[in-house]
KOLMARSE-296902 format. One record per residue (C-alpha): y, z, x; residue in three letters. Coordinates in nm, 3 decimals. Example, Ala and Ser with C-alpha at 12.3 -4.5 7.8 and 13.67 -1.06 7.14 Angstrom:
2
{pt {-0.450; 0.780; 1.230}; ALA} {pt {-0.106; 0.714; 1.367}; SER} 
***
This chain:
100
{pt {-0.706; 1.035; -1.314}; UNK} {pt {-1.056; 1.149; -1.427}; UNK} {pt {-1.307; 1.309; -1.273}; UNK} {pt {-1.633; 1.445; -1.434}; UNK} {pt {-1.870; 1.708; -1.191}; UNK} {pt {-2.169; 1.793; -1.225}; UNK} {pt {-2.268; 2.106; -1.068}; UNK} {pt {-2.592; 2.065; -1.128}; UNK} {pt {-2.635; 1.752; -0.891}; UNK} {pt {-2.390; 1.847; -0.739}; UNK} {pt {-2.201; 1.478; -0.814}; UNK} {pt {-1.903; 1.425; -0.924}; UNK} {pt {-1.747; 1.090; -1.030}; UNK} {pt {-1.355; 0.972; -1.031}; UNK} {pt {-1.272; 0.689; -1.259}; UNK} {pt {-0.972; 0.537; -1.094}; UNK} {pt {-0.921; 0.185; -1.334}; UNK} {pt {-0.809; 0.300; -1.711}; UNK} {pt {-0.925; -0.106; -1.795}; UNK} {pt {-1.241; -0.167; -1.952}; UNK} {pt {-1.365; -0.338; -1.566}; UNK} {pt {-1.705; -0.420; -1.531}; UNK} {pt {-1.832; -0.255; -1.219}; UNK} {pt {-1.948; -0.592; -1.010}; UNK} {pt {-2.095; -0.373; -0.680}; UNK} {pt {-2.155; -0.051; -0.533}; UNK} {pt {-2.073; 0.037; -0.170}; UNK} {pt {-2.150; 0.329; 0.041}; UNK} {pt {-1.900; 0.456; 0.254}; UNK} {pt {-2.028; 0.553; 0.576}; UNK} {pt {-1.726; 0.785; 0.742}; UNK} {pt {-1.764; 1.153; 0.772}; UNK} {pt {-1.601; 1.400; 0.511}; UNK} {pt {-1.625; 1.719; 0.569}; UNK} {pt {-1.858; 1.899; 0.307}; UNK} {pt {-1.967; 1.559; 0.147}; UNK} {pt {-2.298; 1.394; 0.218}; UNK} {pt {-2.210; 1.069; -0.003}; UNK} {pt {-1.993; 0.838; -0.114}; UNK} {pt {-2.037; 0.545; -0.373}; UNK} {pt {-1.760; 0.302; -0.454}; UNK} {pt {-1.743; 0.130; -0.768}; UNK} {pt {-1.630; -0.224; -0.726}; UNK} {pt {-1.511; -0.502; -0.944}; UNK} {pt {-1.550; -0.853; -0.915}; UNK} {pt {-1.259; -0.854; -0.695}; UNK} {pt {-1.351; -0.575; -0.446}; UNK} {pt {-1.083; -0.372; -0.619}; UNK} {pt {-1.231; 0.017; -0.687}; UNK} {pt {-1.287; 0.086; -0.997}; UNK} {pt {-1.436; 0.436; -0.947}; UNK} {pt {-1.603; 0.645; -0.685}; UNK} {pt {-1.937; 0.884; -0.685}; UNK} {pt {-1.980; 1.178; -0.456}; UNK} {pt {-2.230; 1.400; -0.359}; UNK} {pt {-2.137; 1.719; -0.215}; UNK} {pt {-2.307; 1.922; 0.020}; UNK} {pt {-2.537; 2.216; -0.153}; UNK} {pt {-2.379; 2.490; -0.203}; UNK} {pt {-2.045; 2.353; -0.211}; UNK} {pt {-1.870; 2.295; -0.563}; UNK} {pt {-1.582; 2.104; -0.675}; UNK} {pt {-1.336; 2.251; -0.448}; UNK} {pt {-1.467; 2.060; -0.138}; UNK} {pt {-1.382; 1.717; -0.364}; UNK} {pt {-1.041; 1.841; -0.431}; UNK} {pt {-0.998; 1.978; -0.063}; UNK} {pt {-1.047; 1.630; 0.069}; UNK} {pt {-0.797; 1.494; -0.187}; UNK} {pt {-0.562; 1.749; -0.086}; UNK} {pt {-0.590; 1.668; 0.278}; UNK} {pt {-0.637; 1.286; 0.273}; UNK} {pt {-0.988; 1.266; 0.440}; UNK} {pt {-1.107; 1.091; 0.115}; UNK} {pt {-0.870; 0.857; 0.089}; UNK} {pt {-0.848; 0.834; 0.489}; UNK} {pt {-1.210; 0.766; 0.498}; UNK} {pt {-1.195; 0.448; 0.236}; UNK} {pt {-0.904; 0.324; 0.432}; UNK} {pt {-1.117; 0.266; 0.760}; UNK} {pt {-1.337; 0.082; 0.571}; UNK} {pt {-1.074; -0.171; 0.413}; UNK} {pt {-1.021; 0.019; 0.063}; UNK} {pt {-0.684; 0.134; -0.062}; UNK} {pt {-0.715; 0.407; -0.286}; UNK} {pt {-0.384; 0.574; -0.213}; UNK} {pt {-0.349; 0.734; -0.574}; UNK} {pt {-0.597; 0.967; -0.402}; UNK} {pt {-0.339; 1.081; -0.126}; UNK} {pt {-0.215; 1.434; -0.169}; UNK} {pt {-0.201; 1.591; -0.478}; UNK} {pt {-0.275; 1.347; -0.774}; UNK} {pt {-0.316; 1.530; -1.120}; UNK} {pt {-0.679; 1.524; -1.189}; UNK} {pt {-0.823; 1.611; -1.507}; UNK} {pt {-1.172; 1.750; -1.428}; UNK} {pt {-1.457; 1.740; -1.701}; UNK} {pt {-1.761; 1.997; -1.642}; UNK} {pt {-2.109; 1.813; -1.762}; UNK} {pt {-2.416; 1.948; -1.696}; UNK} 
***
């Protein structure tokens, strides 16, 4: 799995589909996660996620994104909403890519 941040903007994005998918929708998640303000699914013309954007809290850096990997409030928080992203559960290996 992929994720670029952007410390910067504080944004970070996860590319969870290796296909060449063409993203079809975007959807904001509205549950709470601790230490980040948004979240921005990717969808494909099947409602499957093809990626994810979030925006973390000022002042908080990449370890708040991997925190709620690590502790399942990200994927948690896309399962009350009717997305299974389960390959975020736990401890997936991430490879993280520092723009900006």
């Amino acid at each position: 799995m992929k994720m670029t941040f952007d410390a910067e903007a504080c944004a970070a994005y996860i590319r969870l589909s290796s296909g060449a998918s063409t993203v079809a929708d975007s959807w904001p998640i509205e549950e709470f996660i601790v230490d980040i303000d948004d979240v921005i699914l990717d969808l494909d013309q099947n409602r499957h996620v093809l990626g994810l954007e979030l925006l973390v809290k000022q002042g908080h850096g990449i370890e708040a994104i991997l925190a709620a990997i690590a502790d399942g409030s990200l994927a948690d928080a896309l399962a009350s909403e009717g997305f299974d992203c389960s390959q975020l559960r736990g401890n997936p290996d991430i490879t993280v890519q520092n723009i900006g």
